[in-house]
C-alpha positions as CSV (number, residue, x, y, z in Angstrom):
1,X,0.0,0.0,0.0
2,X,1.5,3.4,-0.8
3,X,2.7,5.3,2.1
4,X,0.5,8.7,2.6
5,X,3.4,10.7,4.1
6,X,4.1,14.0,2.5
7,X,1.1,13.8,0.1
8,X,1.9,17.3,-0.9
9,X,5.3,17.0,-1.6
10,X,5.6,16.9,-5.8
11,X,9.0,15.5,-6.6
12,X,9.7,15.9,-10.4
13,X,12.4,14.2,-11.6
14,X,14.2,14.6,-14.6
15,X,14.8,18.3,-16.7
16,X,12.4,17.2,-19.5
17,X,10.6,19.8,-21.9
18,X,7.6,18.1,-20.0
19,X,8.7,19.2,-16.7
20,X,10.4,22.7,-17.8
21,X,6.7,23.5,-18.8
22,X,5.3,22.4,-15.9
23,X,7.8,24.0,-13.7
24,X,6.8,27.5,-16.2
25,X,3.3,26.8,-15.4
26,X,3.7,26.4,-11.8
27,X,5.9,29.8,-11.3
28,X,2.8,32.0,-13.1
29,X,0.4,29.8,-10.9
30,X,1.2,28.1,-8.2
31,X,-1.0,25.9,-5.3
32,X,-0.3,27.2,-2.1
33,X,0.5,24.9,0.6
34,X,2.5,22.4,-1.7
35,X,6.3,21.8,-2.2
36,X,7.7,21.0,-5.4
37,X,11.2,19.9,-5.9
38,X,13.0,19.5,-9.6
39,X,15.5,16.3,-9.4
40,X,17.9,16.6,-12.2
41,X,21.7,16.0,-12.7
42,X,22.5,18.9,-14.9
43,X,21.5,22.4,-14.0
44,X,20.2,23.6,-17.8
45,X,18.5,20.9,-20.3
46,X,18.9,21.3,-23.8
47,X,15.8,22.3,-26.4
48,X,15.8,19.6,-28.8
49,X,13.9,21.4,-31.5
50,X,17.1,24.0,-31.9
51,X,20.1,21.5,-31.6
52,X,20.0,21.7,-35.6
53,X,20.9,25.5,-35.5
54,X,23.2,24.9,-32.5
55,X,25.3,22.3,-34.7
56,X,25.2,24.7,-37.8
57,X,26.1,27.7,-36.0
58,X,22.9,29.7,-35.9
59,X,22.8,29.3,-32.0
60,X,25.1,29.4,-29.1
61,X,24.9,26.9,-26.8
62,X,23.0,29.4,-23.7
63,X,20.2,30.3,-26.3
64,X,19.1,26.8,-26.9
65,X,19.0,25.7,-22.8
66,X,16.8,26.1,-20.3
67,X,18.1,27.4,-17.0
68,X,16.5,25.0,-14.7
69,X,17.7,26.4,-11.5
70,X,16.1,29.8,-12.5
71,X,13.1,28.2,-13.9
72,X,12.9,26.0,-10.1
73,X,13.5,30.1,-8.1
74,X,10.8,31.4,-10.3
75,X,8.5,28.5,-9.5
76,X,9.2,28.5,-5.8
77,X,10.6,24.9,-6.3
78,X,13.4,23.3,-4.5
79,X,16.6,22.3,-6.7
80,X,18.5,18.7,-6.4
81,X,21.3,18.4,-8.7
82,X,21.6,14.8,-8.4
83,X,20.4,11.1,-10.5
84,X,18.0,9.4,-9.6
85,X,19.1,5.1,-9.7
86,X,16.3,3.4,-8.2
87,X,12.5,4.2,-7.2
88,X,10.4,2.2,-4.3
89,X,7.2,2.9,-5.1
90,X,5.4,0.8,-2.6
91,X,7.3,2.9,-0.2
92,X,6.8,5.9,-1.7
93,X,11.0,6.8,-1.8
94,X,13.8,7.4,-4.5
95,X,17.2,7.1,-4.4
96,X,19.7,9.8,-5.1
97,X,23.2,9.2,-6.2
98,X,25.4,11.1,-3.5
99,X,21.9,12.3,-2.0
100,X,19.7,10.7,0.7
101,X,16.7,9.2,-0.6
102,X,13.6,11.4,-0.8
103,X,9.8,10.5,0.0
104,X,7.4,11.8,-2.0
105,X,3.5,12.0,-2.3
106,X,3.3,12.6,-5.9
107,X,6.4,11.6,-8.4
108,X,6.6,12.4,-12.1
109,X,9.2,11.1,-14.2
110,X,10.6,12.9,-17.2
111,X,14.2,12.0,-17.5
112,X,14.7,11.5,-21.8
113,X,15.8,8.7,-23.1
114,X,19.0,8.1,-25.5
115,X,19.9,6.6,-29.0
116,X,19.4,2.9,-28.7
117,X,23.7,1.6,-28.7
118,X,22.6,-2.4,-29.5
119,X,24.4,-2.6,-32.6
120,X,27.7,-4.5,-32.2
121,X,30.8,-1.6,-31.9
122,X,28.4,0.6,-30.7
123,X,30.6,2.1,-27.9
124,X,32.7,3.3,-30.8
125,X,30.0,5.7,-31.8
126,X,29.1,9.3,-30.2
127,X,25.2,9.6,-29.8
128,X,23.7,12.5,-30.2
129,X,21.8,12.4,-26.5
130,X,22.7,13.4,-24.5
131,X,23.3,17.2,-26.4
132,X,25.6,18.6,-24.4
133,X,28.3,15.8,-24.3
134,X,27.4,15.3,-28.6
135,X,28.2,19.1,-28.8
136,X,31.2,18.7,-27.3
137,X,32.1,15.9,-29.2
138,X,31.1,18.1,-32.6
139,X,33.2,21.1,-31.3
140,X,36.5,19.1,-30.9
141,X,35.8,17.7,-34.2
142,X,35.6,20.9,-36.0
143,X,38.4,21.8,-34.1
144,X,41.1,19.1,-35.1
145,X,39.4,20.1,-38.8
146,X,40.7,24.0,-38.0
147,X,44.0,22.8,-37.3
148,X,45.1,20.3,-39.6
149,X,45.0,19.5,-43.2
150,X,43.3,16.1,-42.2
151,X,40.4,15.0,-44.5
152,X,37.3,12.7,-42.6
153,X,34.2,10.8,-43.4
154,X,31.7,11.0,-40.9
155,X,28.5,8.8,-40.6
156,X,25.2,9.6,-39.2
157,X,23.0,5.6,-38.3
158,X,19.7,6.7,-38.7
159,X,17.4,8.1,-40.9
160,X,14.7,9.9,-39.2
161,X,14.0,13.5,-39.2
162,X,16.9,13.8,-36.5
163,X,19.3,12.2,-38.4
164,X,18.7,14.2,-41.2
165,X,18.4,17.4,-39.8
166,X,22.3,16.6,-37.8
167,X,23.7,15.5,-41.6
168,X,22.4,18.4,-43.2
169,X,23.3,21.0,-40.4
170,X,27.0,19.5,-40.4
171,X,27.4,19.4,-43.8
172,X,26.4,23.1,-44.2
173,X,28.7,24.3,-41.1
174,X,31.8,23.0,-42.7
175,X,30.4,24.4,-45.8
176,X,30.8,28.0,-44.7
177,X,34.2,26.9,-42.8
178,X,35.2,26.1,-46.1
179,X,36.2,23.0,-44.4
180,X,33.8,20.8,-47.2
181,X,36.1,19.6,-49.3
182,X,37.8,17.8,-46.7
183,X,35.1,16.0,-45.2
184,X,32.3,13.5,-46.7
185,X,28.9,12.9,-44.4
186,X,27.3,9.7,-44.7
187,X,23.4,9.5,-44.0
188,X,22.7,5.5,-43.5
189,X,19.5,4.2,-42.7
190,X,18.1,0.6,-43.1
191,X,14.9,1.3,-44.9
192,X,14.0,2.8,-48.2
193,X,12.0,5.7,-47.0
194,X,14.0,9.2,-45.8
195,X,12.7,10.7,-43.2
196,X,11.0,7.7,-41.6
197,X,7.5,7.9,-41.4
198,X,6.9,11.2,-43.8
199,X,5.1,11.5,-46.9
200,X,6.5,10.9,-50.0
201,X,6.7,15.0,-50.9
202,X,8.6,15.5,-47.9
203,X,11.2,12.8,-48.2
204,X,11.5,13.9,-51.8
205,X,12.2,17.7,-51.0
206,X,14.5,15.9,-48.2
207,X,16.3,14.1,-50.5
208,X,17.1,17.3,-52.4
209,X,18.6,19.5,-50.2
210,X,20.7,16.4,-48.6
211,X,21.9,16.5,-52.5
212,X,22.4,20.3,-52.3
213,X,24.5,20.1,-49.4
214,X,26.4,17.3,-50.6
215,X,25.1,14.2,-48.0
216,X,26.1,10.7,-49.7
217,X,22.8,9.1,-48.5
218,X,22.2,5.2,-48.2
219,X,19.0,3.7,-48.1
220,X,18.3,0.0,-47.4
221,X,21.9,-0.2,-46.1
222,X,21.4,-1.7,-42.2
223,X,23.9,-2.0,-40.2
224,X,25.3,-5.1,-38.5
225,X,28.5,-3.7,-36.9
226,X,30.6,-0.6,-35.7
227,X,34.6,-0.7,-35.9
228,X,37.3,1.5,-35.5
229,X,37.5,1.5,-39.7
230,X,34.2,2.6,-40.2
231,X,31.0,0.3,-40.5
232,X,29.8,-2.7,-42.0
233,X,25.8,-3.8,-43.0
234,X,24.1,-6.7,-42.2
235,X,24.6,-8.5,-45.6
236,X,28.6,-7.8,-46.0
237,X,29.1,-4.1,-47.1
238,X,31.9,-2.0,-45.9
239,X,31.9,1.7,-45.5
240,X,34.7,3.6,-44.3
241,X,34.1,6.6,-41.8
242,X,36.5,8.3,-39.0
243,X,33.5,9.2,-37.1
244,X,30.7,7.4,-36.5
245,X,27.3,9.4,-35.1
246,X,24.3,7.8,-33.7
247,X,20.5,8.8,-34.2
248,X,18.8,5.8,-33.8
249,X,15.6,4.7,-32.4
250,X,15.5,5.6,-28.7
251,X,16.4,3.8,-25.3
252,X,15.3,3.8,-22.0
253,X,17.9,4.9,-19.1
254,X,18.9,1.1,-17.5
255,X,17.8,2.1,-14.4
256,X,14.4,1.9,-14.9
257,X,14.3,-1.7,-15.2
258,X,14.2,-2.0,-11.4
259,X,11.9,0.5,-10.7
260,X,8.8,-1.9,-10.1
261,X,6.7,-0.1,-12.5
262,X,5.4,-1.7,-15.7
263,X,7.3,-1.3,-18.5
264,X,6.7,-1.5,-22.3
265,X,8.8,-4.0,-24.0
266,X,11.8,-1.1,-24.8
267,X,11.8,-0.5,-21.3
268,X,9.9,2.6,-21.1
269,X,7.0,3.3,-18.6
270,X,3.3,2.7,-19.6
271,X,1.1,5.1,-18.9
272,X,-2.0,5.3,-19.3
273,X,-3.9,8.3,-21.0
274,X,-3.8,10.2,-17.9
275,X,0.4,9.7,-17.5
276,X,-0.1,7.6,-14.8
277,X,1.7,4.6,-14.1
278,X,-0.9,2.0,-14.3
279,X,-1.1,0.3,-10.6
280,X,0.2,3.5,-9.3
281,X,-2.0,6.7,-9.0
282,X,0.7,8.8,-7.4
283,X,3.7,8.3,-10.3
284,X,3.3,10.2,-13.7
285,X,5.6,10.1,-16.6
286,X,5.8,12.2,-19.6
287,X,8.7,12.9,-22.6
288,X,9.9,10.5,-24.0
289,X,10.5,8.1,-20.8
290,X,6.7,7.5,-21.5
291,X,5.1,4.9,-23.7
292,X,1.6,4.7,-24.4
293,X,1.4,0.7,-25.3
294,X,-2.1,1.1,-27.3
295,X,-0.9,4.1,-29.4
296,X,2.9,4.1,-29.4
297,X,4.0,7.9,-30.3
298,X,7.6,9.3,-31.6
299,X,10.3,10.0,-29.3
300,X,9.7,14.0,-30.3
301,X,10.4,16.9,-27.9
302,X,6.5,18.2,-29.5
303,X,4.7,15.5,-28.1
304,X,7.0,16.2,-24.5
305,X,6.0,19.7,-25.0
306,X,2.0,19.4,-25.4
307,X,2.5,17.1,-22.4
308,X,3.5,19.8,-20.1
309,X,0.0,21.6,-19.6
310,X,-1.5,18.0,-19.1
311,X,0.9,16.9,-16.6
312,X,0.8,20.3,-15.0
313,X,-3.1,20.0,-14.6
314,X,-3.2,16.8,-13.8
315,X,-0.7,17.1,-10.8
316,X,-2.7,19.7,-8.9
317,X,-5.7,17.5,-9.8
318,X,-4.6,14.8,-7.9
319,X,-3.6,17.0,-5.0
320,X,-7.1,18.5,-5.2
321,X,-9.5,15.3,-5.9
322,X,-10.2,16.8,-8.7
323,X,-10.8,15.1,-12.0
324,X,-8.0,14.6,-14.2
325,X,-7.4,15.7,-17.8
326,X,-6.5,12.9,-20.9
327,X,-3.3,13.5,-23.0
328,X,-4.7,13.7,-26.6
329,X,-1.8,13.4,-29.0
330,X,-2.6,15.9,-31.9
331,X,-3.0,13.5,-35.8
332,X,-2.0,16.1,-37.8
333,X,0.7,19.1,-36.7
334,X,2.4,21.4,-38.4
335,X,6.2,19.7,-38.5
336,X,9.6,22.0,-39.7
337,X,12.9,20.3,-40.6
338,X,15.9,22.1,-40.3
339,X,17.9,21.9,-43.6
340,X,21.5,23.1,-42.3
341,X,21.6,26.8,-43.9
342,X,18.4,29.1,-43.0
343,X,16.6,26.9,-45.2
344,X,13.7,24.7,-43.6
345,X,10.7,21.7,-44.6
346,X,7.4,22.3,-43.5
347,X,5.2,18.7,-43.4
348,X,1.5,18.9,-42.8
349,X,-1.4,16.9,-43.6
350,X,0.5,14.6,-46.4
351,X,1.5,18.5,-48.0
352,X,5.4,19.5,-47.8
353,X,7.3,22.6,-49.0
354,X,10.5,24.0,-48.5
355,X,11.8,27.7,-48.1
356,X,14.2,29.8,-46.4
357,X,10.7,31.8,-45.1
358,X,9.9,28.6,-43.0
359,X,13.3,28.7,-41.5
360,X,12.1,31.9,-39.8
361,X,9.3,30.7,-38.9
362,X,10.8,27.7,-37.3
363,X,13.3,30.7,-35.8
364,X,10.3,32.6,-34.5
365,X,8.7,29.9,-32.6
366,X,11.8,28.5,-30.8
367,X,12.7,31.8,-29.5
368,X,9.3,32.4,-28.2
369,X,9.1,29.0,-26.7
370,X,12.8,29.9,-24.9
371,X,11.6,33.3,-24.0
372,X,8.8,32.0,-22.0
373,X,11.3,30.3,-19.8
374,X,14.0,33.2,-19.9
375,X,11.6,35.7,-18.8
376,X,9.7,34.7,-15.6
377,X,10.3,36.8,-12.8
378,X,12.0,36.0,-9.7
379,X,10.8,36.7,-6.3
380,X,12.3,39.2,-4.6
């Protein structure tokens, strides 16, 4: 039976888009009497939806992250920068690393997930989650290009939106280092559509500007195995590459497979259309940590997003006896691809075009989504 102590403690855990917009939420209005506390091992989280124009150079690094301790001061919300490792939740506790273990009346779970490293060689490969350690990895890269005559191939595994947006913003950022000519990128993806899952207008305007920026792309080319030489598919080819990044499908963080909640069989925690842990009334998950079992969605930062104001209500809800809202996945959403240079794919209802006007509208919406973050007072 789930222990009643400190039923209006709220312990969030994770620095999800999920939570950062529940944490916004809270700070413009709050529910007296209740504590809320952020969990998180990193003190900013990185917006997914702007890591293309951090990789290209549009962005620096502080205009695509949210401050998260801020974000906790506006909300009135207690900061622990630590990682969570194992959950109780007959007991109502979780673990810390290097932290004691908290109790908590209501727990929500946001804490990503990252590329899915199965394939044989695959600690050979940089992922790109989590951001800020695949930024770093693309900064010394550029780096040893700046200071040496050395030529490179670089692979991207993967051949979803993500992994086209990170070939196409790479390819153009070494384009205007004039760095091109001594690099090749390599888009590989096992199946014969590119981007995965988009209508066949998009992938065709896709498959033009990976042309324009000069991406080698490889369809139906899966691979069996990563070396230090480059990689090989599942039927004997061989492809040479220095660099090998990773934008496959998603994993869930190891942890979790202890955590005594039911899982999906990826390893990710079914909720139900509430984002509640079925069994457990008191233990919400949202981002991409979440997995609806009867309508499976994309690991996308949009879906984590639109999640937020759900979570948000529903949390007070459950403080409140009130009755809880359902998470309704949108069908049809406007959806922008970055194409590397201010250039960008819109994708709607089966319809696709391509301009450097969308860019900026892609532009416009990110930074208003950041400033609503940036710009929340504090308390004095």
């Amino acid at each position: 039976m789930q222990a009643q102590s400190n039923c209006r403690d709220i312990v969030l855990v994770g620095g999800g888009h999920a939570h950062a917009v529940v944490l916004r939420m809270w700070a413009e209005d709050p529910l007296p009497g209740v504590r809320l506390m952020l969990v998180s091992p990193k003190v900013d989280t990185a917006y997914s939806g702007m890591l293309p124009g951090l990789i290209a150079g549009h962005y620096r690094p502080d205009e695509i992250h949210i401050d998260l301790v801020r974000l906790c001061r506006a909300a009135g919300a207690r900061f622990v920068q630590s990682r969570a490792h194992r959950i109780d939740p007959c007991e109502g506790r979780i673990f810390l690393q290097g932290h004691p273990d908290l109790e908590y009346g209501l727990l929500s779970l946001d804490v990503g997930a990252t590329p899915a490293r199965d394939l044989p060689g695959a600690e050979l490969a940089i992922p790109v989650k989590p951001i800020d350690q695949f930024h770093h990895h693309w900064q010394q890269l550029q780096k040893r290009l700046r200071e040496s005559s050395t030529s490179l191939a670089l692979g991207v595994i993967g051949g979803g939106a993500g992994g086209c947006e990170v070939a196409m913003a790479m390819a153009y950022a070494l384009k205007t280092q004039r760095r091109s000519h001594r690099v090749q990128i390599h888009l590989i993806h096992s199946g014969d559509s590119v981007p995965e899952g988009y209508p066949a207008r998009a992938r065709d305007l896709v498959a033009r500007e990976l042309n324009r920026l000069g991406v080698h792309l490889h369809r139906n080319w899966p691979v069996g195995e990563i070396s230090e030489s480059g990689v090989r598919s599942t039927e004997g080819q061989r492809l040479a590459l220095d660099h090998v990044l990773l934008c496959t499908s998603a994993a869930a963080p190891p942890w979790l497979a202890d955590c005594g909640l039911a899982l999906d069989k990826r390893g990710f925690i079914r909720v139900d259309e509430k984002l509640r842990a079925p069994g457990y009334p008191n233990i919400f998950a949202a981002g991409d940590v979440a997995s609806f079992s009867d309508n499976p969605l994309p690991k996308a930062g949009v879906y984590a997003v639109r999640q937020g104001p759900v979570l948000f209500h529903n949390l007070r809800a459950a403080l409140s006896g009130k009755r809880l809202r359902d998470f309704r996945p949108q069908k049809h959403f406007l959806s922008l691809l970055s194409c590397g240079d201010k250039r960008a794919i819109a994708v709607r209802n089966g319809f696709a075009l391509a301009g450097t006007s969308l860019w900026h509208l892609k532009h416009h919406i990110d930074r208003k989504f950041m400033r609503r973050f940036s710009q929340l007072p504090l308390p004095s």
